[in-house]
C-alpha positions as CSV (number, residue, x, y, z in Angstrom):
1,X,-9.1,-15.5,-5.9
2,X,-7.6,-18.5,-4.2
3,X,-4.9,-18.8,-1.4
4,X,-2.4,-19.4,-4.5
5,X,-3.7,-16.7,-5.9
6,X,-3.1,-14.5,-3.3
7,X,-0.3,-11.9,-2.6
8,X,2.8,-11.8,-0.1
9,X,3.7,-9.4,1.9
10,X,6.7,-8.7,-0.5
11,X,4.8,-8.6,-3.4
12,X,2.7,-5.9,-2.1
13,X,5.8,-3.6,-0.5
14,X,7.4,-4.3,-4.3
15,X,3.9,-3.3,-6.2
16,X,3.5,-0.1,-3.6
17,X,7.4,1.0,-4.2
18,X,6.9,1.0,-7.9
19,X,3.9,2.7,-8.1
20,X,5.4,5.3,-5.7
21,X,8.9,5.8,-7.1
22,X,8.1,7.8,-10.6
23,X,6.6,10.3,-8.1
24,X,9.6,11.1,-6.0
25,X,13.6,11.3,-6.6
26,X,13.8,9.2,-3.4
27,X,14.7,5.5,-3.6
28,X,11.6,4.0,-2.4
29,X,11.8,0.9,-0.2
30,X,9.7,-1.0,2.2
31,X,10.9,1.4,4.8
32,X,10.7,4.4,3.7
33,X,7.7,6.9,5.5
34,X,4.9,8.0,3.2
35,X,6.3,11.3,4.4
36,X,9.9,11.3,3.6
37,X,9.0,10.3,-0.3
38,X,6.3,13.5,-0.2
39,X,3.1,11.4,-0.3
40,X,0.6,14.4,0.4
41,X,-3.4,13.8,0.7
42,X,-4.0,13.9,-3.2
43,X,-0.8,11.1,-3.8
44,X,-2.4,8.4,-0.6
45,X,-6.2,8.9,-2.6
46,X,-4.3,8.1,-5.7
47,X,-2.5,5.1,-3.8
48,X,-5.8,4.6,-2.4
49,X,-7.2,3.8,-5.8
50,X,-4.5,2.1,-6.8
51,X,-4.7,-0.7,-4.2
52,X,-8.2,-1.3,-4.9
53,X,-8.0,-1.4,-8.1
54,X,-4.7,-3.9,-7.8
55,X,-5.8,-6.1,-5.2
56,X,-9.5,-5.4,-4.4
57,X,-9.5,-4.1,-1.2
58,X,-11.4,-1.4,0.3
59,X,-9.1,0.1,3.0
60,X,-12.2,2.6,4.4
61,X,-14.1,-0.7,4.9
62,X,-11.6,-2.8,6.5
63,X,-10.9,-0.1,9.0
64,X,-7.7,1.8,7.6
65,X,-6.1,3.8,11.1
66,X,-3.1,6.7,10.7
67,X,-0.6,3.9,12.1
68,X,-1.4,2.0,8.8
69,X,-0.5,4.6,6.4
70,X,3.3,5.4,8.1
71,X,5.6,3.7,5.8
72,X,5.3,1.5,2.7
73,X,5.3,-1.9,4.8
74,X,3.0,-0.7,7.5
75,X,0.6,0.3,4.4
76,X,1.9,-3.2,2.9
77,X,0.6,-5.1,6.1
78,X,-2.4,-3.5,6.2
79,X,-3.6,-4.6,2.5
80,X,-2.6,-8.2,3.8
81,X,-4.9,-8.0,6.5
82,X,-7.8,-6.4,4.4
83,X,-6.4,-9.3,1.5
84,X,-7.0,-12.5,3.9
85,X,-10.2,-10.8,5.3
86,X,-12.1,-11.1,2.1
């Protein structure tokens, strides 16, 4: 994948929301804590998965920390990061 390939920021926080939102009657924005929208250990795998699959990167190897799975955009920035690594 090329630099025009590659994702924004925005793009990501839009992709994350939609795959969230069918699993919680909470509007799910950029802000919103993984928390407050009842992301529990099984739903961040699943997101997990999902973000590999989506935009190949492996959040275990690029160093994933608690502080990176908070909210949607702090989950958001932290694909980015492991995105421009590659």
């Amino acid at each position: 994948m090329n630099m025009a390939d590659s994702p924004t920021l925005q793009s990501i926080e839009q992709m994350l929301c939609a795959e969230l939102q069918p699993q919680t009657p909470a509007k799910v924005t950029p802000q919103s804590t993984l928390a407050s929208i009842g992301v529990d250990s099984l739903k961040l795998v699943s997101l997990i998965l999902f973000i590999e699959q989506k935009f190949g990167v492996n959040l275990m190897q690029i160093g994933l920390k608690p502080e990176d799975m908070v909210s949607v955009e702090s989950l958001a920035a932290a694909v980015m990061a492991g995105h421009q690594v590659r």
